[in-house]
N, C-alpha and C positions, 0 to 999 in steps of 0.2 A: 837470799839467793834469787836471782833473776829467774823465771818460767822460761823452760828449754821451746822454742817455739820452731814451728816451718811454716813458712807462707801460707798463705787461702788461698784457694786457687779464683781465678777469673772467671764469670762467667760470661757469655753469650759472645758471638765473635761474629764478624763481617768477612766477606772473602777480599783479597788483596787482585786490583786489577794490574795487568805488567805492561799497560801499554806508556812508554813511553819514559825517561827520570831524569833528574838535572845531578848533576857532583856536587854543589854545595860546598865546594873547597874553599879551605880557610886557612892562612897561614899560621901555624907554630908559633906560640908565645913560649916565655921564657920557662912559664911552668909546665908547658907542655912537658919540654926540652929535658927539664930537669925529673920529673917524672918518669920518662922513658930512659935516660942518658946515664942519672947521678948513682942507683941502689939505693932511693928514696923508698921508703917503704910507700907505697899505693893505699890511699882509703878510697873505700870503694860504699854508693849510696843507691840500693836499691830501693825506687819510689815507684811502689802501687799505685798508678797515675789514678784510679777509680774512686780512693781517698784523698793521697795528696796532690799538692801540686810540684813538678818536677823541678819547681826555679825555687822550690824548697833549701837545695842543694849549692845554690848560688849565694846566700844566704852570710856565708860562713869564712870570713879571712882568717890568716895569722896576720903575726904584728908586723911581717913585710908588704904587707899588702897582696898576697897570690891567696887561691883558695885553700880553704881548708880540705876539700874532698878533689882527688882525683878525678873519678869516673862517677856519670850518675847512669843508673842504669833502669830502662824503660820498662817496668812489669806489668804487666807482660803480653807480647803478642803470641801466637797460638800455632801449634804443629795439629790439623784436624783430615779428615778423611773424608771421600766424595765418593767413595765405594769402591774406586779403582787406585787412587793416589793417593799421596801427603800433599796440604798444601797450606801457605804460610795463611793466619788468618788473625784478624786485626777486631776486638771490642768496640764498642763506642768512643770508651773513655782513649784508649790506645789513638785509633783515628786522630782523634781529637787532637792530640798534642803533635802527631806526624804532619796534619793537615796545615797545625798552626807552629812550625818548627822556627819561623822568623822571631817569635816573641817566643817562646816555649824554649826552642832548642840554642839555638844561637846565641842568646846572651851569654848562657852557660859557655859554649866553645870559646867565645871571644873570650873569658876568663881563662882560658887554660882547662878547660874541664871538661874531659872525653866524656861522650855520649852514647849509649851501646842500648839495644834494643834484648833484652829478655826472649825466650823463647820456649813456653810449656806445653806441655798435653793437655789435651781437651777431652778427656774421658770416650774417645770415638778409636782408639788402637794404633791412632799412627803416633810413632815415637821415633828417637833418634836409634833405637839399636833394633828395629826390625825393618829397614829397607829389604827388599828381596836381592838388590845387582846394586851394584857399581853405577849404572844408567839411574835406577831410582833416585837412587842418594845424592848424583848430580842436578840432577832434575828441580828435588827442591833446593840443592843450594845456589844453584840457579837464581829461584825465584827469591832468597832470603837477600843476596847481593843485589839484586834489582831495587831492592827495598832500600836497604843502605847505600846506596848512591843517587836511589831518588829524593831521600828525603836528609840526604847532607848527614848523616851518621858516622861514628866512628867506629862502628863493629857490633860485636855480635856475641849474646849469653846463651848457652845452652843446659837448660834445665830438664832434666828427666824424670820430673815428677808427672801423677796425675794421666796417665798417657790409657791403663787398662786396654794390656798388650793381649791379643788376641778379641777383643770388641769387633763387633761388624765384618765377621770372616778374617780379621788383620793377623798377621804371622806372628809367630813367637820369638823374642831376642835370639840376636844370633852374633856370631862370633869376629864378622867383616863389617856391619852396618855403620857405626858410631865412627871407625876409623876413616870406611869410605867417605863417610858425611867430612868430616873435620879434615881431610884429605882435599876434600873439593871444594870446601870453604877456604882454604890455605889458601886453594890454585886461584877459583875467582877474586879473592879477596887479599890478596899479598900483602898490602901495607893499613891493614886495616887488625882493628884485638880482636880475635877469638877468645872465651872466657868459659872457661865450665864447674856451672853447679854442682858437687862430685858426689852425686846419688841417682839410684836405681841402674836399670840393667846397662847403660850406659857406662857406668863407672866401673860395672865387671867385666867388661869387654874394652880394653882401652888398647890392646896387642894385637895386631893381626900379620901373621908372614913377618915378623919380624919390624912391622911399622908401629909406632909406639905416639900415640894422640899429643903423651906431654911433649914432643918434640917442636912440635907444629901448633900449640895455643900457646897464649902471651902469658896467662894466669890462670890459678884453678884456687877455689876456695872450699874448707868446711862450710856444710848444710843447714849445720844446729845452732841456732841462735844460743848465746848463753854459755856458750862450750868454748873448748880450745882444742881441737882435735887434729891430728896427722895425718890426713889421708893419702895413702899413696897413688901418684899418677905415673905411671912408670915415664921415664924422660925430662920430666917438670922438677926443678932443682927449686932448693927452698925458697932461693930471694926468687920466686915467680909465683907463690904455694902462702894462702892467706890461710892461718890454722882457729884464728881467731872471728867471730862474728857473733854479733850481739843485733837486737830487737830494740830497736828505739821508741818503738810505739805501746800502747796504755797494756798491749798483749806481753810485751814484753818485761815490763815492768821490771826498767835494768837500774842501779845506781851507777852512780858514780865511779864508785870504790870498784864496781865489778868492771866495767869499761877500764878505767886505769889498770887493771889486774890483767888483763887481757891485751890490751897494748903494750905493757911493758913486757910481759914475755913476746910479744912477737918482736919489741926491739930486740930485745937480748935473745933472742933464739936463731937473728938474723931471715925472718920469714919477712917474703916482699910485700904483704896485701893484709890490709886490717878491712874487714867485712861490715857494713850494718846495713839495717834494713827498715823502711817507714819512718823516716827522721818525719818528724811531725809539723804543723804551720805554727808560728810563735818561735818566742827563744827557748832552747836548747841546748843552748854555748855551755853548760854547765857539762852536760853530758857530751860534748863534742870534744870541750878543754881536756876531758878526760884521757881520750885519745890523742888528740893533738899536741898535748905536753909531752908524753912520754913520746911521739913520734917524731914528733917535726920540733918540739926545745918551745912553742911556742902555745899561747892559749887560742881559742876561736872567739872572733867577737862577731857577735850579729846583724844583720843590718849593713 
């Protein structure tokens, strides 16, 4: 049995400056299309850009020629605190792949392969469910939409780990925060994925007045590598709800057999989003076929 994993978190981070951003619009290919359109089930590849590299993800057809992975997604940029605010913050490694998105990012979109930027705590108290107002929670989704049309993105992950709510004076979860945040992310951000991580106090707070988060994000996925888990998002209907996600990396140490085990209930269970995390450099099509058969009828070849 595969080692049940959660991400490491990131360290050190840079501040995000907001002067100025390009759209970076790219026309729709066919697997976009079918992605978003068919009740394709969604594979989704988070890449620790600090370790791998993110055209890891590009990597990987079926035997029609379109990708094997839907969405890759950019782990991770940073929710940190300046003593008075939340403000979006960016690593070296992170930087690095935003600064150089024409070789980095883009090849992947020209494939059909959404590109969504990560978003964690930084052990400094600002987190997604303790804004104080409605103004706060705009404020930083403000600055996180500035980000995704600067740097030609297709959206946006929200991870609620790592955050060490109450750090540096910061307020304690509360019961409006997470919906105003995902609320103001919708408004800025209309035709762009919202995606959530479905852990910490984020995940317990997902109703407010009647407004319900799964209404207003594209996906939500299980946390625990290795698992197959139900979480509920109140609003979020299965085919949108990944229950499956496994660890590709040497932490994970998944087979085959578990990855097929795991795909094939999300076929037959009818859930939209099959989960993995640190697909690694080299071939892997072993453990991707694993997925890719039981989801898409077809194996992954690399290269």
């Amino acid at each position: 049995m595969a080692t049940i994993t959660r991400r490491r978190m990131l360290a050190g981070a840079g501040g995000l400056a907001l002067a100025g951003f390009g759209t970076g619009a790219l026309a729709e290919t066919a697997q976009a299309a079918r992605f978003k359109d068919s009740g394709r089930t969604t594979s989704i590849a988070y890449i620790e850009v600090n370790e791998n590299s993110l055209l890891n993800v590009g990597e990987y057809t079926l035997d029609d020629g379109t990708a094997a992975f839907d969405i890759a997604v950019i782990f991770a940029a940073n929710i940190n605190y300046d003593g008075e605010n939340a403000y979006l913050s960016f690593n070296e490694s992170v930087q690095h792949v935003l600064d150089n998105a024409d070789t980095m990012v883009r090849p992947l979109q020209e494939m059909g392969i959404k590109v969504t930027l990560s978003i964690l705590g930084n052990h400094q108290g600002a987190g997604f469910a303790n804004f104080p107002d409605r103004h706060a929670a705009d404020r930083f989704a403000q600055q996180v939409a500035v980000a995704v049309r600067r740097y030609g993105l297709d959206g946006v992950d929200l991870d609620d780990e790592w955050v060490e709510y109450g750090e540096n004076g910061t307020g304690q979860p509360n019961a409006h925060s997470f919906v105003h945040l995902v609320q103001a992310l919708r408004a800025r951000m209309p035709a762009s994925l919202i995606t959530f991580y479905v852990i910490g106090p984020a995940a317990e707070n997902t109703v407010h007045h009647g407004h319900r988060v799964g209404d207003m994000l594209d996906y939500a996925w299980n946390p625990y590598y290795g698992t197959f888990q139900d979480f509920e998002v109140p609003g979020l209907p299965r085919s949108r709800y990944g229950a499956a996600a496994v660890d590709l990396g040497p932490e994970g140490e998944p087979t085959p057999e578990l990855v097929r085990d795991l795909a094939t209930r999300t076929a037959e269970g009818g859930y939209g989003a099959f989960v993995t995390y640190e697909l690694q450099d080299g071939d892997q099509s072993e453990l991707v076929s694993a997925f890719t058969e039981p989801l898409y009828g077809s194996p992954a070849h690399v290269g």
